[in-house]
Wavefront OBJ file of the C-alpha trace (Angstrom):
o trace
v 32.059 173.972 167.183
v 30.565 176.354 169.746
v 32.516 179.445 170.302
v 34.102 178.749 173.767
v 35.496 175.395 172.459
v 37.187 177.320 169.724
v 38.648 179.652 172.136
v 39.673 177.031 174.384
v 41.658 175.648 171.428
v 42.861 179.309 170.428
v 44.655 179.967 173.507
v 46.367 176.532 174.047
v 49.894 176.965 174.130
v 52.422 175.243 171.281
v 55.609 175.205 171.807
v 58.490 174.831 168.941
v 61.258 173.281 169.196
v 64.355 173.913 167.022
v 66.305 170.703 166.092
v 70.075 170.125 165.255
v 70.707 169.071 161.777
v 71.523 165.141 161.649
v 70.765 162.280 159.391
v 67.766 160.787 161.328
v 66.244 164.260 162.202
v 62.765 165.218 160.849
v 60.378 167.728 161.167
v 57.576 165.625 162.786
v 55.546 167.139 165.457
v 53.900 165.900 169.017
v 50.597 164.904 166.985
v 52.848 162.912 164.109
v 54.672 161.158 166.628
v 51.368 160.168 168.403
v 50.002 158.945 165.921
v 52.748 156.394 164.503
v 53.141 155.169 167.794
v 57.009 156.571 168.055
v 59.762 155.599 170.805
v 61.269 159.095 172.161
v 63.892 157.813 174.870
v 64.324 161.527 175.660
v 62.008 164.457 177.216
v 62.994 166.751 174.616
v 60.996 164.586 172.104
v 58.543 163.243 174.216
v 54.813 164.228 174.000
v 53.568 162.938 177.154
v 56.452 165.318 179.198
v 55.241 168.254 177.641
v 51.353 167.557 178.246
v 51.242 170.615 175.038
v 51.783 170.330 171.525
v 54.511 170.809 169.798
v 56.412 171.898 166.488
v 59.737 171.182 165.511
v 61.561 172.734 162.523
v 65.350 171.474 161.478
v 68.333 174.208 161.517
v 70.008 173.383 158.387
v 73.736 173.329 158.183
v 73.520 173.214 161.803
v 74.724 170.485 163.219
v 76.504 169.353 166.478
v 80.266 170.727 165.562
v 79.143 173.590 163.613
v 76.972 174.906 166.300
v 79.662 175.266 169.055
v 81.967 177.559 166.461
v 79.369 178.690 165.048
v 79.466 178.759 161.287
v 77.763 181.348 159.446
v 75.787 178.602 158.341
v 74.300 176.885 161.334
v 73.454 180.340 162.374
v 71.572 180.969 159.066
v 69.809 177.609 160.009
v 68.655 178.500 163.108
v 67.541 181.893 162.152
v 65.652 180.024 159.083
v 64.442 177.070 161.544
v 63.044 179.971 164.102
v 61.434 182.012 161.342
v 58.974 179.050 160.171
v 58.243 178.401 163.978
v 57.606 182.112 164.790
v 53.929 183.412 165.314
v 52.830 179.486 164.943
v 53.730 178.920 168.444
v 54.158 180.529 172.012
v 57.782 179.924 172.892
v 60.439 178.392 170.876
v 63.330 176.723 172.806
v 66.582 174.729 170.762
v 66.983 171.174 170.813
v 70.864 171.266 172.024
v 72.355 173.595 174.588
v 75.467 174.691 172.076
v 73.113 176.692 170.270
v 73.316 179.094 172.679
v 76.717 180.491 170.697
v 74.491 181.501 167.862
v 71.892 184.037 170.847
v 73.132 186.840 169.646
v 71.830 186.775 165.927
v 68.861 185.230 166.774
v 67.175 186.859 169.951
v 65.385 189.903 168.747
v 64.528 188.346 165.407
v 61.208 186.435 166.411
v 58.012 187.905 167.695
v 57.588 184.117 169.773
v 59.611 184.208 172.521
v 63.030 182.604 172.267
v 65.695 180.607 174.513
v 68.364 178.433 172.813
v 69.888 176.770 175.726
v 69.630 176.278 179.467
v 73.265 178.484 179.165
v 70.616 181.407 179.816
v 70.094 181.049 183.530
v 73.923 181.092 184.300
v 73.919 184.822 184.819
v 70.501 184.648 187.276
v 72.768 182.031 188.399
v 76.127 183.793 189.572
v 73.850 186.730 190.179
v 71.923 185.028 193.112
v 74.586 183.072 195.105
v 78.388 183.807 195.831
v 79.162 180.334 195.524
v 80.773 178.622 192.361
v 78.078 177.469 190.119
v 78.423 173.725 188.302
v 77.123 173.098 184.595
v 76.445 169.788 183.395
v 77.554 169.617 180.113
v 78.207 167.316 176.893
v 81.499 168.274 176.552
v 83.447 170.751 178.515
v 86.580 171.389 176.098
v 83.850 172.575 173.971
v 82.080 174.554 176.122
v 84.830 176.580 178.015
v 86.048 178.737 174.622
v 82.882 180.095 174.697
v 82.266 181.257 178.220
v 85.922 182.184 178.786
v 85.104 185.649 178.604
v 82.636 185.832 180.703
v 83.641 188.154 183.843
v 82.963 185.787 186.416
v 84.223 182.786 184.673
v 86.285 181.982 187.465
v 83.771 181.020 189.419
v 81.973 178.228 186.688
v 82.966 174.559 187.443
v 82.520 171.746 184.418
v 81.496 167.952 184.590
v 81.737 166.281 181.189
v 78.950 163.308 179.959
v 80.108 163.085 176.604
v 82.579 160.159 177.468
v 80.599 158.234 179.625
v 80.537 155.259 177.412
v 76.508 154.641 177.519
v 75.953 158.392 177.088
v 78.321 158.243 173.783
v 76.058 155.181 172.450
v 73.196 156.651 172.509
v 74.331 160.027 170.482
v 76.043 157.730 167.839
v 73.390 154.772 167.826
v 70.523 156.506 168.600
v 68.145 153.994 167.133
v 69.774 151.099 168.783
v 67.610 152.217 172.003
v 66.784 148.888 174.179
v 68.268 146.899 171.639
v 70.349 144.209 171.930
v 74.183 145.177 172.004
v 72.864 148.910 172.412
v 71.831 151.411 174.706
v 69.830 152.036 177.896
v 68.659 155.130 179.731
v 69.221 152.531 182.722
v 72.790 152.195 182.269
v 73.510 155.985 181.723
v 72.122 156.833 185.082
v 74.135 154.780 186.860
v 77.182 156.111 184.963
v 75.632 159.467 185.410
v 75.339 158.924 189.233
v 79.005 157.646 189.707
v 79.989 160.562 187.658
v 78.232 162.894 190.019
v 79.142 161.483 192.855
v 82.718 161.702 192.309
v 82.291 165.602 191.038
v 80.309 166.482 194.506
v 83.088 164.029 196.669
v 85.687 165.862 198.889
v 88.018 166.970 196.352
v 85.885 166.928 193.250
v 84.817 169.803 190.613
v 81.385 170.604 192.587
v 82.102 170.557 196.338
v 80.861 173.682 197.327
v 78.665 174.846 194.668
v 75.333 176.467 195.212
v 73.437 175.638 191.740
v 73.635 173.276 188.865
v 72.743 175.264 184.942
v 72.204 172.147 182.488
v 73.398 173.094 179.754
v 73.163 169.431 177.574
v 69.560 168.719 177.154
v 69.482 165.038 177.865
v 70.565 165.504 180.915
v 66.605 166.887 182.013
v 66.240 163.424 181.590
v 68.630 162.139 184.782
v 67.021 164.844 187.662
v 66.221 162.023 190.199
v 69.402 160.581 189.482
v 71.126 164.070 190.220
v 69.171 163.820 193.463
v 70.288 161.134 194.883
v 73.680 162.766 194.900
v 72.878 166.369 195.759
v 69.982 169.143 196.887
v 71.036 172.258 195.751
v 68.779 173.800 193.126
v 68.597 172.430 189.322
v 68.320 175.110 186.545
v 67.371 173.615 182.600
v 65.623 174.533 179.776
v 63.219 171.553 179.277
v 61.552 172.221 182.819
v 61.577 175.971 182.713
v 60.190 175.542 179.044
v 57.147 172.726 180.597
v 56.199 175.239 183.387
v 56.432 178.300 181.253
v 53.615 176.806 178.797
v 51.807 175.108 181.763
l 1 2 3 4 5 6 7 8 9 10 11 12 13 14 15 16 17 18 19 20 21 22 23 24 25 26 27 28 29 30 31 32 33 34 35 36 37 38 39 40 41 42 43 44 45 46 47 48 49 50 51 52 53 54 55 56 57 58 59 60 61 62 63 64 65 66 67 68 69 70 71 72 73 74 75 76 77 78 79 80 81 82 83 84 85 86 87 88 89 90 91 92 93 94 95 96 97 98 99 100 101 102 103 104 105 106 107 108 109 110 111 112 113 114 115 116 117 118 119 120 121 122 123 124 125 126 127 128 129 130 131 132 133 134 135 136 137 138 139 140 141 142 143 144 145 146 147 148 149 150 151 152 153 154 155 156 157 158 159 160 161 162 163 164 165 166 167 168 169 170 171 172 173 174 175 176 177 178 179 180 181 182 183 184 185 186 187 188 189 190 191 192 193 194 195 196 197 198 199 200 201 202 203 204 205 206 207 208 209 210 211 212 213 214 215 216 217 218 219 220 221 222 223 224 225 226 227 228 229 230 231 232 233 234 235 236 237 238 239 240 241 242 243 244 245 246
């Protein structure tokens, strides 16, 4: 191999991706998932939206309820999941949005760069507009408790997705995908949309804001459809994560 092919291949970017612990989860990376022909319905998985390779390590103990809290233990999983990713890769982002409770045991710990959820541009956020920010997130009576400390809390407005009932399908049928009797990315957008539209109508929880934070990370997936409701500016994790390693 000559020696600027090798350097080529030296600086290309990896990124890692931290996973939530749950029973179909594995380990497999961009390349694996290539090569066995696999379905991702979702960006977070998919190799042909990140255009680089990826890594993906599981957070054991760490799983969607113990996150939120967090335990001890999904916090000990992350840390663990992060540590085999760090120095193998160039940034290392988490797979759900809730891991963002467990930032302040884990940022600081990794030489790779780290950002657990798109919950990390809410502050640039509320710092660069004096309008009420939205967040778009899986489930709001989860979410709240842990930002209602925050000084300008006041000012956050919540839209739920967690009960939409395509969106709850496809978290607790996952591999029922296109199947028949299960789920479509189809329907969810247009449940997504009316949900949206209703939030942004006259008397709904977003009239008025200035920026949307994701904070659930399958909702990357459902930008046009958050278009055709609204134009003000779209912060997530996924696409800061795709143009960061770009």
């Amino acid at each position: 191999m000559s020696e600027v092919k090798r350097t080529m291949i030296d600086k290309a970017p990896v990124l890692g991706i931290v996973k939530l612990d749950y029973e179909e989860a594995t380990e497999e990376s961009s390349a694996e998932l290539i090569a066995r022909h696999a379905v991702t319905p979702f960006v977070v998985y998919d190799p042909s939206f990140w255009q680089v390779p990826y890594r993906s390590a599981i957070a054991k103990a760490a799983d969607a309820e113990r996150i939120k809290i967090p335990t001890a233990e999904a916090t000990r999983g992350m840390l663990e999941a992060a540590g085999r990713l760090d120095g193998h890769t160039q940034l290392i982002i988490g797979d759900c949005g809730y891991m963002w409770a467990s930032r302040k045991q884990l940022y600081g710990r990794t030489c790779t760069p780290t950002v657990t959820s798109g919950l990390e541009f809410l502050d640039l956020a509320l710092r660069i507009s004096n309008l009420p920010v939205g967040i778009i997130t899986w489930d709001a009576k989860s979410l709240a408790p842990l930002l209602e400390d925050h000084p300008e809390f006041d000012r956050l407005r919540f839209v739920s997705v967690s009960e939409l009932p395509e969106w709850a399908k496809s978290i607790q049928s996952p591999s029922k995908y296109s199947s028949p009797g299960g789920w479509t990315k189809d329907r969810m957008s247009e449940q997504f949309g009316a949900r949206l539209a209703e939030a942004f109508a006259e008397n709904g929880t977003f009239r008025g804001i200035g920026i949307l934070v994701l904070e659930c990370t399958l909702v990357p997936d459902f930008r046009k459809t958050i278009r055709t409701v609204t134009s003000v500016p779209v912060f997530d994790l996924l696409h800061f994560a795709k143009a960061a390693l770009e």
